[in-house]
N, C-alpha and C positions, 0 to 999 in steps of 0.2 A: 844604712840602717834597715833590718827586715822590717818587712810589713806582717802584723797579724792578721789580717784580713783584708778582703777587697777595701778598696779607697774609690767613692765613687756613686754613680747610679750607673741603672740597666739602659743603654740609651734607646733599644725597642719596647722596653715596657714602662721607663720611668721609675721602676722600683728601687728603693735606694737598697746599698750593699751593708757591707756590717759597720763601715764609717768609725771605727772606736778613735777617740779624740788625741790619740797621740801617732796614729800612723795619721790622719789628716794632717796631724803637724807637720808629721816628715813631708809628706807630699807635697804640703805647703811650701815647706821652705826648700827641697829639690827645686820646685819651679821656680821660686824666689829667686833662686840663685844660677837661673837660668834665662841668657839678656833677651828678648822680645823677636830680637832676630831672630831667634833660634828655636822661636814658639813656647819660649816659656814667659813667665810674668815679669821678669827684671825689677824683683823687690814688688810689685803693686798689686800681691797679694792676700788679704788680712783680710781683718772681720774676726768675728765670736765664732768659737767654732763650739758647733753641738752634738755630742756625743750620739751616735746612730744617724745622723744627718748630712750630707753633703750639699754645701749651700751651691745655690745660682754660680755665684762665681766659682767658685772649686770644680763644678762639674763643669762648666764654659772650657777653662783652662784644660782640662785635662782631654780633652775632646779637639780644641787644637791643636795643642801639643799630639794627639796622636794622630790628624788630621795630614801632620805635613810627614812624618814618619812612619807610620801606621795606616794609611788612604784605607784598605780595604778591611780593617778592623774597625775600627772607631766605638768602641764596646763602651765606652762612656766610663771605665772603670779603671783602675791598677791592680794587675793582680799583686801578691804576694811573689818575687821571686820570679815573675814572667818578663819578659821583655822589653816593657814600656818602663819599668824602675829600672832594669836597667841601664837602658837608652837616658833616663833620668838623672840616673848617677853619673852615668859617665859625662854627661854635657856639664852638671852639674859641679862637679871637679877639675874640670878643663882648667888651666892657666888660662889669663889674658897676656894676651904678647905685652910686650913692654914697650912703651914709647919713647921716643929720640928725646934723650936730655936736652932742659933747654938751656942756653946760658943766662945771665944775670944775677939778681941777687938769691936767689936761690940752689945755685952752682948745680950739679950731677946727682939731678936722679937716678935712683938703684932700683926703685920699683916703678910699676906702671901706675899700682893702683893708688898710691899717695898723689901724684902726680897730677894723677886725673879727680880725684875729689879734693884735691885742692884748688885747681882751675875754675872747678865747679865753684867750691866757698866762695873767692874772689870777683867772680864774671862781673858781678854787681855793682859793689861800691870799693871792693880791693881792699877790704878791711876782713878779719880772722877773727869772731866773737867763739863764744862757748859752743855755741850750740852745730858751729861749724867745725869747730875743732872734735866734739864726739862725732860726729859725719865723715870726718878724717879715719878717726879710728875706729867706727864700722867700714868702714869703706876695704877696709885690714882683714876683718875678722869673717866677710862674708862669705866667702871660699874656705872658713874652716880651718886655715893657715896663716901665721903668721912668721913670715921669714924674717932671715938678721936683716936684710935688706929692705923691709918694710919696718923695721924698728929701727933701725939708720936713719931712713927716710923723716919718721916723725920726729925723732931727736933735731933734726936738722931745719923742720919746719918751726920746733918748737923756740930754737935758740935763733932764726935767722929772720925770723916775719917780726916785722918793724912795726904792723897793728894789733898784734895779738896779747887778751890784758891778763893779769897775775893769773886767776880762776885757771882759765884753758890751757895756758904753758906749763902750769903746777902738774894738771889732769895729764896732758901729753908725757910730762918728763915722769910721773909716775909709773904710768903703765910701763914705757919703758926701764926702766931703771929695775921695777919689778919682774918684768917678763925676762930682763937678763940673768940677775940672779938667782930667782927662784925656779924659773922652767928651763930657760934655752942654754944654761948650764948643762944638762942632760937632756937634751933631744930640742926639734923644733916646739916652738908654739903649736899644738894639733888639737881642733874641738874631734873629737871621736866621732861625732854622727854629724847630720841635720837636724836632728831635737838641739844637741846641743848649740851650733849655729842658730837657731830659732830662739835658744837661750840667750844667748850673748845680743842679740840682739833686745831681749826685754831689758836686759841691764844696758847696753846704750841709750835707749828712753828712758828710764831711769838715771842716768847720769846728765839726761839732757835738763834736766828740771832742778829747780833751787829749793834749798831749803832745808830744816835738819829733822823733817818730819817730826813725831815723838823722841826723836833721840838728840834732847839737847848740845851732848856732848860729842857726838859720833856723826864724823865728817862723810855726809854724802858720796864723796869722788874716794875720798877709802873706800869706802863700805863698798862701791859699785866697782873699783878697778880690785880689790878682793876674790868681787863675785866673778869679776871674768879669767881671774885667774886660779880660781878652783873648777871653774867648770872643764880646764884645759888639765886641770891638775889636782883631783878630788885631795888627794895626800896632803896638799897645802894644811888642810884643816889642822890645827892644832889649839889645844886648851890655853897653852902656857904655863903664866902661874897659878892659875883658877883650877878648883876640884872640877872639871866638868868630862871624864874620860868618858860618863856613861851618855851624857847627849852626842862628843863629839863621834863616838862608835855606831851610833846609831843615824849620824847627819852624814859622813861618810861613807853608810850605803845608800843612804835617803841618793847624795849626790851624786853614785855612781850609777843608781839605776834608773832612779827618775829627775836630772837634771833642768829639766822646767819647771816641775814642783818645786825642788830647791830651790831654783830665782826667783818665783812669785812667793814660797812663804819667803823669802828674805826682803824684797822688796815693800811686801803686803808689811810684814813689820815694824821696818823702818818708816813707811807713811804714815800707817793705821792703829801702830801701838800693839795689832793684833792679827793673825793670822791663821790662816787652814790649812792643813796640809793633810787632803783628801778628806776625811770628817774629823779628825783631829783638832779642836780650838785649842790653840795657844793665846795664851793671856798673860803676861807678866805684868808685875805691878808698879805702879807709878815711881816708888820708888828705887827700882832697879833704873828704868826709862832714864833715871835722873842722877841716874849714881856719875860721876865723872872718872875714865875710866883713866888707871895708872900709865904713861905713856911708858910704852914698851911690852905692856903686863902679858894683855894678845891681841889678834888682830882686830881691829875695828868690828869685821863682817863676822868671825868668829863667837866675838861675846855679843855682838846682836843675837844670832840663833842660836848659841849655844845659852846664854844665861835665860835665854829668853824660856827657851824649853824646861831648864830646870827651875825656874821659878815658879811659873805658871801651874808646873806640876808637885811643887810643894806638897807636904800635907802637914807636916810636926814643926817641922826646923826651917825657916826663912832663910833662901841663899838669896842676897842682895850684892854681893860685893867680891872682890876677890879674893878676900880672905877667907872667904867659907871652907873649913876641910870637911865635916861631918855633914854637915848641909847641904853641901853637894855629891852629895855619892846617890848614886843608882844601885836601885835594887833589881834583883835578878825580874819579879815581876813587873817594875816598873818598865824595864826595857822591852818586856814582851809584851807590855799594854800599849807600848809607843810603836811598833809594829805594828801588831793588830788596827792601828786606829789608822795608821799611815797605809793604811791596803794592802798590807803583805798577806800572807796565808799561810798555813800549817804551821804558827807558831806551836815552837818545841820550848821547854825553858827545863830543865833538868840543873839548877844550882844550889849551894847554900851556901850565904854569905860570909854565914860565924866559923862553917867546917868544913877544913879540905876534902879532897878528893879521896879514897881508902884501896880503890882499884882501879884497873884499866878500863872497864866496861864505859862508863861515862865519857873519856878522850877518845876511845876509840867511835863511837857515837856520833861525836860532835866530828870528827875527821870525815866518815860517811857521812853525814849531812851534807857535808862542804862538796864532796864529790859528785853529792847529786843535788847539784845548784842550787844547794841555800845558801843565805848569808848568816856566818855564825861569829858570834861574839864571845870570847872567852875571858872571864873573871877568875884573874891570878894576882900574887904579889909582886908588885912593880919587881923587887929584889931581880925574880926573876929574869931581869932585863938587862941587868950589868955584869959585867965579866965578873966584880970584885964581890957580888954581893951571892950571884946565882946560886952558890953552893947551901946556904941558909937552908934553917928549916918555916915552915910558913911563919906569918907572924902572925900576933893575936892582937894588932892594930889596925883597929877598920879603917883609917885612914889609909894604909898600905893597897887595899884592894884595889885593882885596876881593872878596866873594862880596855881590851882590843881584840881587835877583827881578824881572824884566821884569813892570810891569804895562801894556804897549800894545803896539800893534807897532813895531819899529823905524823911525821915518822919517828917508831919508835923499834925499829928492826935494830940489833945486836945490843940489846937493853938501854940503849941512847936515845933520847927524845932531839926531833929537828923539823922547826919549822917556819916559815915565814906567816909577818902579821903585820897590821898596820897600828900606830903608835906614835904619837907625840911630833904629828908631824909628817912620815915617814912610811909610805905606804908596799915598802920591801924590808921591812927589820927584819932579821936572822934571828933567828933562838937557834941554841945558844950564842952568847959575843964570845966567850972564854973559850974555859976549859969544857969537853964533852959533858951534857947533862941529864945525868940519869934520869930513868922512868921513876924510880923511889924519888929522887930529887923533885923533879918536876909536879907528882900529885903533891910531893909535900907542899907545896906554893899554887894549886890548882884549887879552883872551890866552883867549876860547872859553865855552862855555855846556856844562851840561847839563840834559838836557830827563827829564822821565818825566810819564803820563801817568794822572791819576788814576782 
C-alpha cells in the first residue's frame, strides 16, 4: 500500500513528519504483521492514532525495525516508496513455513497457521469458546490471505472439537461456507492492502463481542462475517430486493477506497444506532433499527449501511422497509452531497433525473472523468441491463432509474456503446449482455453521472 507522506519523526530533531492517519495505519499494521523476531511488533501494535502525530510507540518501532536492517540510517521515519516499506512489505507478506501434522483427534493439518492458534486456544483448559474461535480466524486473515487450505482447516476444527458451543461452530462454518461460494469460486481470499488487514481485523473485535447492539433483528456474526467478506470483495455489495442502488453505488466506492471507514461506519452503526463517515452523521430512525428484515430480502451488513444511509437522508418520503420503490431512490444531488460529506473532492454531478440524455457530450464527460481517477456513477434505466429489454426506448417510470458505477471507459467507437460497471452485486457487468447497443439507443436510457474524486 503506498505511503502519502513520511510515516514517523525526524530522530535528530524530534520533528514529527506529515503522519496523515491512514498511512500510520498501513505502517501499523506492516509491522503488525511482522513477528518480534524479525523487528517488527507481532500484533502488539495499537493505540489511537492521531492525524499529523506519530505516538511513542509508532516511532520506538519503527527505529527498531530500522535499527537491525538499516544500522546506519535510523532516520526515525518511512519514507514513501524508499526502502524501509519496502523491507516492510516484503517481511510483511512472507509465508510462515507450515508445521508437521500432528496426529489424533484432529487428523492432518494443511496449514500452519490454524494449527498454531489453535494450540494457543487450547494450552489452557483444552476447551474452544467464541472468543477463541474469532482468534482462529484472525489468525487466517493476518497475512492478507486466505487459502483453501486454511478454510479446510477451520471447517475441520469446526466439525471435529468436542468443546466448542453452537455460537463459534455456526461463526466458523459460516465464514467458510461464504468464502467458498462467494470469493474462492474466482480467485483466492486476498485483503488488497494493509489498511485492508488492519480492517478485518476491527471486524474480528467486533465479532469478538455479544449482543445485537441497536439492530434487534440483525445477527452480529452476519453482519461481521459480511463485513470481512466485502472487504476481500467490495462487489459483494448488493441491494437485493430493496430500492437502494443510490447508497449501494456510493458504499461501493466508499469501500473501495477507504476500507477502514467502511468498517467503522458499519460497526459504529450496528453498536451505536449511528455513525460518521469523515463528517457525514448517519442517523436512521428507530423504526428502520427495528424493522425485522425479510430472510433472503439482502444481506444482513448490506441493509444495515445501506437503509441506514437512505433513511437518515430522507427528506419527503420515509424508506423504512423493503418495499419502498419511490422512497428509496437517489437523486443526482443527493449522491454528490454523500460525496462531498464522505471527503471526496471535485464533486462533478451533470444529471436529470425526469430527462435523458440528447447528446454525446455528457457520456463522453463522465468517460474522461473515469480516466482521470474519479469515481463516477452513472444514472440509467435498469432496462439497459438485460439482453431482452436493452433495445427499449427510456422509460418514464422513476422507479426504472438506476444508479451504477462506471468501471472502464465509455466506448462508443463504430456507433456502439461498450462498457463495464458495477451492479446488483457484480463488480464486472458488460454493457451491452445482447445484441450491439447503439449510441442513439444508450442516451435514450442515459439521464447523467456524477463524478468525485478520491
Amino acid at each position: 500500500m503506498p505511503l502519502r507522506g513520511r510515516v514517523g519523526r525526524h530522530a535528530r530533531t524530534g520533528a514529527q513528519c506529515q503522519n496523515w492517519a491512514d498511512d500510520q495505519q498501513t505502517v501499523i499494521s506492516l509491522l503488525n504483521l511482522i513477528p518480534t523476531a524479525d523487528a517488527g511488533a507481532g500484533g502488539g501494535l495499537g493505540g489511537r492514532i492521531v492525524a499529523g502525530i506519530s505516538s511513542d510507540n509508532l516511532y520506538t518501532a519503527i527505529l527498531h525495525f530500522q535499527e537491525k536492517y538499516f544500522p546506519k540510517e535510523k532516520s526515525g521515519f518511512v519514507d514513501p516508496g524508499g526502502a524501509v516499506l519496502g523491507r516492510m512489505e516484503q517481511l510483511a507478506t512472507r509465508p510462515a513455513p507450515a508445521p508437521k501434522p500432528p496426529a489424533g483427534q484432529w487428523g492432518e493439518f494443511k496449514s500452519g497457521s490454524v494449527q498454531r492458534a489453535l494450540t494457543k486456544a487450547v494450552a489452557v483448559d483444552h476447551s474452544l469458546d467464541h472468543t477463541e474461535a474469532v482468534e482462529l480466524l484472525r489468525a487466517t486473515l493476518i497475512n492478507g490471505f486466505v487459502s483453501t487450505s486454511e478454510l479446510d482447516d477451520l471447517e475441520m476444527v469446526a466439525d471435529r472439537s468436542k468443546t466448542i458451543a453452537d455460537r463459534p461452530k455456526a461463526l466458523l462454518k459460516m465464514f467458510v461456507d461464504q468464502a467458498r461460494s462467494k470469493i474462492t469460486k474466482d480467485g483466492p481470499y486476498k485483503l488488497a492492502s494493509a489498511v485492508h488487514v488492519f480492517a478485518s481485523g476491527m471486524a474480528c473485535d467486533f465479532l469478538r463481542r455479544r449482543g445485537n447492539g441497536y439492530w434487534p433483528h440483525l445477527d452480529r456474526d452476519e453482519v461481521g462475517v459480511g463485513l470481512l467478506l466485502r472487504l476481500a470483495k467490495p462487489s459483494l455489495l448488493r441491494q437485493g430486493d430493496a430500492n437502494l442502488c443510490g447508497p449501494a453505488a456510493f458504499l461501493f466506492n466508499l469501500l473501495s477506497d477507504q476500507p477502514g471507514e467502511y468498517a467503522k461506519y458499519t460497526m459504529d452503526m450496528y453498536e451505536n444506532g449511528a455513525a460518521k463517515i469523515h463528517r457525514f452523521l448517519i442517523k436512521p430512525s428507530g423504526a428502520l433499527r427495528a424493522y425485522a428484515l425479510p430472510a433472503g430480502a439482502v444481506d444482513p451488513v448490506d441493509w444495515l449501511t445501506m437503509s441506514s444511509l437512505r433513511n437518515s437522508e430522507d427528506w419527503f418520503i420515509h424508506f423504512d422497509s423493503t418495499d419502498g420503490t419511490l422512497s428509496g431512490a437517489t437523486t443526482q444531488m443527493e449522491l454528490a452531497w454523500w460525496f462531498d460529506q464522505a471527503g471526496y473532492t471535485g464533486i462533478k454531478e451533470d444529471a436529470n433525473i425526469a430527462r435523458h440524455q440528447r447528446d454525446t457530450d455528457n457520456m463522453d464527460e463522465a468517460s474522461r472523468l473515469y480516466s482521470a481517477g474519479y469515481r463516477v456513477c452513472l444514472l440509467i434505466d435498469d432496462q439497459m441491463l438485460y439482453a431482452s429489454k436493452q433495445t427499449k426506448s427510456g422509460s418514464v417510470v422513476l422507479r426504472d432509474r438506476h444508479w451504477v458505477v462506471l468501471r472502464s471507459k465509455i466506448d462508443r467507437s463504430g456507433g456502439n456503446v461498450k462498457m463495464n460497471i458495477f451492479t446488483w452485486g457484480d463488480g464486472d457487468y458488460k454493457v451491452p449482455q445482447g445484441d450491439p447497443l447503439t449510441v442513439s439507443q444508450f442516451l435514450e436510457n442515459y439521464y447523467g453521472y456524477v463524478a468525485a474524486k478520491p
